[in-house]
N, C-alpha and C positions, 0 to 999 in steps of 0.2 A: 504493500500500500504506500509505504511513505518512506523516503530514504532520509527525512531530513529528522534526528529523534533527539538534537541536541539537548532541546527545552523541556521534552517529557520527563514528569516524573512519575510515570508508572513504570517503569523501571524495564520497560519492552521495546523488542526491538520493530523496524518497519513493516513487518508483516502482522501486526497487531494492530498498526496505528494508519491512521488515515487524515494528514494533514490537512489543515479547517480555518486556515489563514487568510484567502485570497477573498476578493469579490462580495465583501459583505457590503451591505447598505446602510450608510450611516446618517443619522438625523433626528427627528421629532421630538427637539425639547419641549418640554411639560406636556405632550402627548400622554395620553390615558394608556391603562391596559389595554381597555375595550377598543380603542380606538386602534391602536397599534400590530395586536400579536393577533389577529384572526388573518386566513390566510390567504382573503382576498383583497386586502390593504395595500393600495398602491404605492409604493416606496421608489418608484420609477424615476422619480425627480429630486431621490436621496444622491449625496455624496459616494461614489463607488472608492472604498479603502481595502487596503490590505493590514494583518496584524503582522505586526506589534503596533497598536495605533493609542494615539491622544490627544484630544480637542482643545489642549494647553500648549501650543507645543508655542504659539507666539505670544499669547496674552500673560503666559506664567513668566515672562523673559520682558516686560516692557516695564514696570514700572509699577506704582499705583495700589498696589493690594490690591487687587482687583478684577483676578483674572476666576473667570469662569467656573464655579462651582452648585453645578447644576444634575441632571440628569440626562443622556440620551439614550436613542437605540440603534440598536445594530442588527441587523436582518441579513438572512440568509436561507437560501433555496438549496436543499438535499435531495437529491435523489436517489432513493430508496434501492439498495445494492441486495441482488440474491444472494451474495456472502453473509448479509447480516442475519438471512435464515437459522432459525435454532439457534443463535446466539446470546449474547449481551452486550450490549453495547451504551458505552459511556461519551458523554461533553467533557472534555479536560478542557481547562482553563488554568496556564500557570501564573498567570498573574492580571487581575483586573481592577481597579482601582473604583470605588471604597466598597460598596454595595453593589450586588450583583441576582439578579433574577433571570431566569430562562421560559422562555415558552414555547414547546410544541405543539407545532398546530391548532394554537390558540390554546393552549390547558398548562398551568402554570407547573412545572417539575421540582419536586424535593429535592436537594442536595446533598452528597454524603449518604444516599440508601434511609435518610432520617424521612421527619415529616416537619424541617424546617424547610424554607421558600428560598428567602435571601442569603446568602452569605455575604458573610459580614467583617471585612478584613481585605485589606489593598493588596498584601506584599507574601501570602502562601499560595501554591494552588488548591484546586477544589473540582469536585467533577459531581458531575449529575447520572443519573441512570434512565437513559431514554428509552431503553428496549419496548417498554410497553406503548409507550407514544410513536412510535415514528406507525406509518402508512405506506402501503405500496403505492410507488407511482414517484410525483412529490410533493415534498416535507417544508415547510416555513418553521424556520427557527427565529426566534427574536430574542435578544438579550437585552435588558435596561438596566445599564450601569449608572450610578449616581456617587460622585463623588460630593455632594451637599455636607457641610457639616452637622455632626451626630455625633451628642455628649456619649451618646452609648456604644462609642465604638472607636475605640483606641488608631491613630493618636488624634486626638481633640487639640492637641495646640503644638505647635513645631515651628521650628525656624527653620522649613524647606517647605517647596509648593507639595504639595500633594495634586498630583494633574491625574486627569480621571481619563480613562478609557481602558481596553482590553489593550495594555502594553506587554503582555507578554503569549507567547506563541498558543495557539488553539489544536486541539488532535480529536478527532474521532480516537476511541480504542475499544476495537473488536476482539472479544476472545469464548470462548466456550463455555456453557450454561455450568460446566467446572472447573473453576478456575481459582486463582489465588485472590483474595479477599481483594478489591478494588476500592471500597465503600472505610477505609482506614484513616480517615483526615488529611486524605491527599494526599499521602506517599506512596508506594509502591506494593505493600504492602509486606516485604520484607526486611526482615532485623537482624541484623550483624550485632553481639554483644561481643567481646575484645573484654574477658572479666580483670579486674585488679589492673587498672594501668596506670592510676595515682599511685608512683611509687617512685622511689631515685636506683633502686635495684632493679634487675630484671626478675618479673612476677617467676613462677612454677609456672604459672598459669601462660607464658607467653606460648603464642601461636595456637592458642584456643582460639576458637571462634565456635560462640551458642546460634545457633540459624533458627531463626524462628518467623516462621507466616501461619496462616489457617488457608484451608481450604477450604472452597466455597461450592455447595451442589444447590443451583437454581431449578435444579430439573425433578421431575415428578418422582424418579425411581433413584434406588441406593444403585450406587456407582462404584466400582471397583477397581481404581487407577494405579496406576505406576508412578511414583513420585522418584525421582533423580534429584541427586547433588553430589554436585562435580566441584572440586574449586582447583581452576588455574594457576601457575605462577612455582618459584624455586620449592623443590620436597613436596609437590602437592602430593597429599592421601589419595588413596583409593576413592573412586565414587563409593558414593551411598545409593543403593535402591533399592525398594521395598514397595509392596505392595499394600493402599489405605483403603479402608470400605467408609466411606462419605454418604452419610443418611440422605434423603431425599428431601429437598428445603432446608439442610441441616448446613453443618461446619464443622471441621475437625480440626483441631489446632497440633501443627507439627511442629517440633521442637527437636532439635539432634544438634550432639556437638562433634566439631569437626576439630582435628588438631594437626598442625605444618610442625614437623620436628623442622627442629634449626630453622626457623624464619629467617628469609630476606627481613629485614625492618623497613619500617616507613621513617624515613630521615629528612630533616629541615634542609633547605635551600642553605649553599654555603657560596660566600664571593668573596672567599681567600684569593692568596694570587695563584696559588696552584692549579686552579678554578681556569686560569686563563688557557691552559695547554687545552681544555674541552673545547673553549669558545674556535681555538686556532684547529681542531681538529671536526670542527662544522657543528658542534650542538652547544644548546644553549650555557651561560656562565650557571654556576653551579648544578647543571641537571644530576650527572652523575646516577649517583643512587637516590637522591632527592625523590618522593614521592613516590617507590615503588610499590605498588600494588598488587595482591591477589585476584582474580575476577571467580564470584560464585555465581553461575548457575545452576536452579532451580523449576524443573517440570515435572508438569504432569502428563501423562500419556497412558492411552487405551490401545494395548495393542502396538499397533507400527504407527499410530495417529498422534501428533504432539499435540495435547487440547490447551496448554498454556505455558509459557516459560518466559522468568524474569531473570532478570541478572544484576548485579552491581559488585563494586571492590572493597576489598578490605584494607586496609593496612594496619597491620603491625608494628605496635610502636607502645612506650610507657615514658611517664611526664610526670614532674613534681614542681611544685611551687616552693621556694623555702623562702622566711620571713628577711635572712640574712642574704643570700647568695643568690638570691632569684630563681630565673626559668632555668629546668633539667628537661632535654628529650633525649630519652636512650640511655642515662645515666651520665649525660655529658650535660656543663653548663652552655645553655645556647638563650643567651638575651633575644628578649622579643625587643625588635626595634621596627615599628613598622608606622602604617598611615593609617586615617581615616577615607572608607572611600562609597561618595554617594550615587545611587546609579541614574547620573546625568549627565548628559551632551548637550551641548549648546546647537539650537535648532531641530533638538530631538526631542529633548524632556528626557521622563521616563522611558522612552518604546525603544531602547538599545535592542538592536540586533549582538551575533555570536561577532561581527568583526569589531563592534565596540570595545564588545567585553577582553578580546583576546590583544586589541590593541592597549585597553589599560593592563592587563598585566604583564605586558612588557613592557611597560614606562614602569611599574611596579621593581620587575628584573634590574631594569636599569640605574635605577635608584639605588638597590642595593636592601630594599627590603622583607625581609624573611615572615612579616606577619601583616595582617589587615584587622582591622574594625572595622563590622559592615553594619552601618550607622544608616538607621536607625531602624531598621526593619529588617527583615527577612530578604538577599537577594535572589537574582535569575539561580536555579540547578546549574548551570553551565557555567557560572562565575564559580561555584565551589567543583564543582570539574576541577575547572582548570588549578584550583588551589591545592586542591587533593593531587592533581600530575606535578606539580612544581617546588611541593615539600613547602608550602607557605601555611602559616600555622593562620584561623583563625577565631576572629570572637565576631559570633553571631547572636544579632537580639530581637527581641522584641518593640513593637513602637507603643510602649509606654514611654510618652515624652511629655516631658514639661507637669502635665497635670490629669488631676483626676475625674471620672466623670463620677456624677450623684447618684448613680443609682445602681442597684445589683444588676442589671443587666450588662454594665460598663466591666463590671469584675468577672463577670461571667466567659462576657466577650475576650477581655484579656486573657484569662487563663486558655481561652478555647484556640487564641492565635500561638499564643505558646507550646501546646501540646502539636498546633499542624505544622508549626516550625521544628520541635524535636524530633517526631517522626519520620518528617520529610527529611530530613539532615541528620537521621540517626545512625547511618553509617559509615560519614564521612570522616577521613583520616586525621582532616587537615583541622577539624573542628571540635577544639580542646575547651574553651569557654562557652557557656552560655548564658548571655546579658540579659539582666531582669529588666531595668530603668534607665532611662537617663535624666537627670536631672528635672525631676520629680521636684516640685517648690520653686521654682526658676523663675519669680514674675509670675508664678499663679498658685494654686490649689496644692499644699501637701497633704492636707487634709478634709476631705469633702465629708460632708450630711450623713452619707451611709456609712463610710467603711476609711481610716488614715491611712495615709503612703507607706508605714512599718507595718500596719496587720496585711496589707495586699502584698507588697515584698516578701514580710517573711510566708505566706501564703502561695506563691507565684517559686519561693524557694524549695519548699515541704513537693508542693508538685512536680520542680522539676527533678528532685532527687526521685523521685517514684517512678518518673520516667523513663533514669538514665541510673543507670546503680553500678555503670564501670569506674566511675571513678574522675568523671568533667566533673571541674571546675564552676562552680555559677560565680556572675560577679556584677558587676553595677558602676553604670559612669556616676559618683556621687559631686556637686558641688554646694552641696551645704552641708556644713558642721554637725546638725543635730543625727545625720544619718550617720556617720562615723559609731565605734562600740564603743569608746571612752576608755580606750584598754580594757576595752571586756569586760567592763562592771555595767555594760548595759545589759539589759533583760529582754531579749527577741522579743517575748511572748508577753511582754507586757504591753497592753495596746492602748493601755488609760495616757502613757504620753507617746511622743512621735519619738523619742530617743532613740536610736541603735535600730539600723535596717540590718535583714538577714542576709548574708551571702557566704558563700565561703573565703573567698577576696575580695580586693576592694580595691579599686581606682579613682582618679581624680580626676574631674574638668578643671583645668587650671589658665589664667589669660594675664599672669601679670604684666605691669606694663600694658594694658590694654583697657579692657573692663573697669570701670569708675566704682568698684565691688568692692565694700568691706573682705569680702571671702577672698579676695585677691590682693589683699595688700601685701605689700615691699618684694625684695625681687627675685627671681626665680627657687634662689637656693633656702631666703628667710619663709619664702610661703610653704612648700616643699617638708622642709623642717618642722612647722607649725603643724600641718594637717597631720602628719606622721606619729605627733606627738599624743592624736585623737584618737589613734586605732593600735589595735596589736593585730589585724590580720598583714600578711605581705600586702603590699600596698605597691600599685602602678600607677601610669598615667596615662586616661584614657584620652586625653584631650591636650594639647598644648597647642595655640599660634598665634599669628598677627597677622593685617592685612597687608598688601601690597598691589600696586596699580603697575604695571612694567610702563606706562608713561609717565611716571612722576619720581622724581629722584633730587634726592638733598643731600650730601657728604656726610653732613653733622647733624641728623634729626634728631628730634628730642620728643619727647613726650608734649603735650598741650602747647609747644610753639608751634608757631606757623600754620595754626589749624589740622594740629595732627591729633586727630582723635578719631577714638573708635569709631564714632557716629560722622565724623569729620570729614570733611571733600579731599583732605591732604593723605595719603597711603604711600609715600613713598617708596620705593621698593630697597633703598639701602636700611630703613628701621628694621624691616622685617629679617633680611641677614644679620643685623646687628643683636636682633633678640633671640633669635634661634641662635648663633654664635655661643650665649651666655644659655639657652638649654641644655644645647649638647656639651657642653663643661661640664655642667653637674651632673649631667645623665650619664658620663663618660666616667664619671668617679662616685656612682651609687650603684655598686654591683645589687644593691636591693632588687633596686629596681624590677620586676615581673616581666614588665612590659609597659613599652609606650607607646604613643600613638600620636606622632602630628595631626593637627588639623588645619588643612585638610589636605590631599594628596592634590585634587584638581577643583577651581572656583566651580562654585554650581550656584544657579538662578537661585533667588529668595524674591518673589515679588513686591515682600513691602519694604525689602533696603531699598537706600540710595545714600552710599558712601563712597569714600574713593575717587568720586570724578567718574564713578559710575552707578547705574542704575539697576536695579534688582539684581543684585550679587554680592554671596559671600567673598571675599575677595583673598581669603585665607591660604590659598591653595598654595603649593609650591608649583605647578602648572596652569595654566589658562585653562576655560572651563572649553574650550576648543582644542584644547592638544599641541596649541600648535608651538605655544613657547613653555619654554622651562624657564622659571624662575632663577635668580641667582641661588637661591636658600636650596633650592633641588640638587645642585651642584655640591653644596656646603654639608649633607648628607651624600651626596651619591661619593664623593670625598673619602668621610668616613666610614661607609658601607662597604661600597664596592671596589675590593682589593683588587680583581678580578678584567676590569672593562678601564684600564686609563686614560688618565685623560686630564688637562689643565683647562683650567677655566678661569677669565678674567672675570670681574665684577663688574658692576655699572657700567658695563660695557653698551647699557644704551645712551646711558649718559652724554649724548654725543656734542652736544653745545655748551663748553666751558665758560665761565663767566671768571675765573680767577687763573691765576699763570701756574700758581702753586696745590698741589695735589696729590693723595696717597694713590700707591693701587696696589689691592687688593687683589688676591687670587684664589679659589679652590683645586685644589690637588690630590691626587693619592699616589703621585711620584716623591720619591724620595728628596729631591732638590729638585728647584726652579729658579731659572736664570731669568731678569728681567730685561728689556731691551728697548729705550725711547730712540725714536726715528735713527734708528739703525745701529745705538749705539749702548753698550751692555752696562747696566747702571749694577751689575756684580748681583749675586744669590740672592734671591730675595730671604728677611729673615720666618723661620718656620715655627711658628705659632700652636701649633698642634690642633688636632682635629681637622687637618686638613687644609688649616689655614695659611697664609704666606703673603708677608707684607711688607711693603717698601713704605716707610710713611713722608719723605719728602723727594717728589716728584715734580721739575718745573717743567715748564711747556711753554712751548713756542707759539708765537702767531701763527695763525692760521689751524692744517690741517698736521693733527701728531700722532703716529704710527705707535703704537703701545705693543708688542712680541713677546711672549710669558714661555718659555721654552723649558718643559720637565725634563727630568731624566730618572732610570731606576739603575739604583745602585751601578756597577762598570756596566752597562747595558747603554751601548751608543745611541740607540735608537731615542728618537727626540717626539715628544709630545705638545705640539705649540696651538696658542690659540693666538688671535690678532685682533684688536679693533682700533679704531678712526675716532679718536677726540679735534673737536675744531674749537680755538681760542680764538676770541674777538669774532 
């Protein structure tokens, strides 16, 4: 049926699936049901779109608060395939932003095999069960997305657009009246457990894997199938097969554990420099053993007939946090040092395609770093793909942000996006954390009418450890004080105050020098030190940055001169190096540290800023929310990161219209020495500052046009690394 199965997560391959992207009809805001989903409804003079689509894609990007949060519909004409005889067949939707309802043939369909209507959540998939509705001949499907705000349905308040439409990929999926459970909260329906992997030792237990799905018999009579499991990859076992007797309407839950003597392991992304011989020998800087993986498949079969089979990978791997020393994967210390990244292009929104995704995480590669935060919701299947193939570790959460909604159906809804994000990502290698909150109190509500921000955390914590019992990490972007444990004389379960939020770790939003924040006062290392002094769990940084404009530039910026402020038209782009400078110093000498997390990796739209000198945009990125430039600061990390990819790089190198004759210049490197060179002539080694740094601080310049040449080298290794740029005086 379909060869394209990047985006499904029903865990099947293209002969199950039947791609449901193209040609839909899109329109009829504030249109009725009645009016809409019957299936003589002319849509003839609707918008013809393909998915991954969003009806925000220019209003969420101009300005104004004010862009589009409404409801439409989406239509679409099937026709009824003799394959689908004796079968089942489901609507996968992996991602549609906020509210979502289906219709066939005018009759409204449950979601999930439940006798709910709507799903209700932007950022998991979800699938419907249409077998009973569709018709010979053909089928009108109608979907009515509604991205409207709704206290009841997380997130209610954010600082990014929420742009509504079906932006993530659509599938028929065709399989057999027995088959493996489909109706799972939109996963796949099978579970990889990897037991004891919170450990700094290697478990007994490595190279277990618990396999567990149910099967499912739709069909009138008891069924008598062949179930297989196979798993791929270095020492793989013996298959398993055996024969199950499946009641009629019934389910039988299989459970079997498989064991890999001597695993391969699943290993972090490394951009040492030894790393470089891979890149010269054609494959990526630290692929190596990086992300290796097992592949398990799992069928069913009558006979010589495959009636269903799913597959996905394992990896092999154990990971500890310690309060002192930090991140361990494999029983080695490996620092998380990585980025925040949200899933936006400029002139896209939300609706990335796979060459999006695959392009950020080589700007990822390149950079140099080994982890993400995927802020602030749940992203595409094929973003942790690729995170899973590349050995990048990450922290994925939920979109409780900022505040809370009034009423139990709000806490409901939460817990329920939670359960179809660990599910969906329950067997992901690369996926060691799982984020409860973000900044929860921020400018609104920590605690509402029904239920406080501490009873819902530690609530939202107690679930997901029920979920997941290998041994992840939960943990929470915090940036208010009363969520910290007080060194642990706070009382989870005590809900009479908001004190002490549950988690097992603990991270911090942090903007000093930024934010006009009590919670942020003095400077990197005194705030740092403070928050630290609130908690006894290991403690990271979920958040650190500042903004930057790549057309504004001032040598000497300062805080509240010259209209440089947070909210302020002035963004410099040498403040923004200048304060990352003074992060990475103390991050570089707090082996604590867990993990951190610049914010943010790339600018992404906010409709109701306008700072900078620009309009609806975070401006935080260390790349443009288009890709196309890297920031100085990206260099000042990719520096420190990547041993692996050299490379010199001047600063304020846009800086091209000099107003003074006198001048420092700055450099990012990860060559061992750099030699400076004004119009043509060697102003001697420039001095090397660490972390990458290297600096000439008196620099005169001539009239007119001055040639600036920054020439690295590695250790006796002749080979030269130069960058160049064009200063003009007067």
């Amino acid at each position: 049926m379909s060869e394209n199965t990047a985006y499904t997560s029903s865990g099947r391959d293209g002969k199950y699936l039947r791609d449901m992207c193209d040609g839909w009809h899109f329109g009829g805001e504030a249109l009725t049901d009645d009016e809409v989903t019957g299936i003589d409804f002319d849509d003839g003079g609707w918008e013809v779109v393909n998915i991954p689509h969003t009806w925000n894609i220019k209003d969420a990007e101009d300005g104004g608060n004010d862009y589009l949060r409404t409801a439409f519909w989406y239509r679409k004409r099937l026709d009824y395939d003799e394959a689908f005889d004796g079968k089942k067949v489901y609507l996968e939707f992996n991602g549609s932003n906020q509210k979502t309802d289906l219709y066939v043939n005018g009759t409204h369909v449950p979601y999930n095999g439940g006798d709910a209507f709507t799903h209700k959540g932007g950022y998991t998939a979800f699938r419907f069960d249409v077998t009973d509705y569709l018709v010979h001949g053909q089928n009108v499907l109608a979907v009515r997305v509604d991205n409207s705000h709704d206290e009841a349905v997380a997130p209610i308040s954010a600082d990014f657009n929420m742009c509504g439409g079906i932006y993530r990929r659509v599938y028929l999926v065709v399989v057999d009246k027995v088959h493996f459970d489909l109706n799972n909260n939109g996963s796949s329906g099978l579970f990889f457990t990897t037991p004891d992997v919170r450990s700094m030792t290697a478990p007994e237990s490595l190279g277990t894997v618990i396999v567990r799905t149910e099967l499912v018999n739709d069909s009138d009579i008891t069924r008598v199938v062949t179930v297989k499991t196979a798993v791929e990859g270095d020492n793989a076992p013996e298959a398993l097969s055996e024969q199950i007797s499946v009641p009629a309407q019934g389910r039988v839950v299989y459970e079997r554990t498989v064991k890999v003597a001597d695993p391969h392991l699943w290993n972090g992304i490394s951009y040492e420099r030894e790393a470089a011989k891979i890149c010269e020998e054609g494959r990526s800087a630290g692929k190596s053993d990086a992300g290796y993986m097992y592949t398990v498949k799992i069928n069913i079969s009558d006979g010589d007939k495959t009636l269903d089979e799913v597959s996905d990978r394992v990896g092999f791997r154990y990971f500890y946090v310690d309060r002192e020393k930090g991140f361990f994967l494999n029983g080695k210390s490996h620092p998380l040092r990585g980025v925040n990244r949200h899933q936006f292009y400029k002139g896209m929104g939300n609706a990335l395609t796979e060459a999006e995704h695959e392009a950020d995480v080589a700007i990822i590669k390149e950079l140099g770093a080994n982890a993400v935060r995927l802020c602030h919701y749940p992203h595409t299947d094929y973003f942790y793909d690729l995170c899973d193939e590349n050995g990048i570790v990450l922290w994925t959460e939920i979109p409780l942000v900022n505040a809370l909604g009034e009423s139990a159906e709000f806490v409901e809804n939460t817990k329920r996006q939670l359960v179809e994000l660990m599910r969906q990502q329950y067997n992901r290698p690369s996926v060691i954390f799982w984020g409860l909150q973000n900044e929860i109190g921020n400018g609104a509500n920590s605690a509402s009418s029904f239920m406080n921000a501490k009873q819902l955390v530690y609530e939202l914590d107690e679930l997901a450890h029920g979920e997941d019992s290998s041994g992840r990490y939960t943990t929470q972007a915090i940036n208010r004080d009363y969520a910290m444990n007080q060194k642990g004389t706070a009382d989870y379960a005590d809900f009479t105050n908001n004190i002490g939020w549950k988690s097992d770790i603990a991270a911090w939003n942090i903007y000093p020098g930024w934010y006009p924040d009590k919670n942020f006062d003095g400077n990197f290392e005194q705030l740092m030190d403070r928050k630290a002094s609130f908690d006894n769990r290991p403690m990271g940084i979920s958040e650190y940055g500042w903004g930057a404009n790549v057309n504004q530039h001032e040598l000497y910026p300062e805080l509240e001169k010259n209209g440089l402020l947070a909210w302020g038209q002035w963004h410099p782009e040498e403040y923004q190096s200048i304060m990352h400078e003074q992060a990475l110093k103390y991050i570089n000498t707090h082996e604590c540290l867990w993990a951190t997390f610049i914010w943010v990796l790339f600018d992404f739209a906010v409709d109701s800023r306008n700072e900078g000198g620009q309009i609806a945009l975070n401006d935080k990125g260390l790349v443009t929310c288009d890709r196309k430039i890297r920031k100085d600061s990206f260099y000042l990390y990719k520096a420190d990161w990547n041993k692996a990819d050299r490379f010199v790089h001047i600063t304020s190198s846009r800086y091209v219209d000099r107003e003074s004759e006198d001048t420092y210049v700055k450099v990012y490197s990860n060559c061992d020495k750099v030699e400076l060179y004004v119009n043509g002539v060697s102003v001697g080694e420039m001095e090397r500052r660490g972390n990458g740094v290297f600096m000439v601080n008196k620099v005169r310049l001539i009239n007119g046009m001055n040639e600036i040449k920054a020439v690295g080298h590695i250790g006796a290794d002749n080979t030269e690394y130069t960058d160049i740029c064009k200063w003009r005086l007067g």
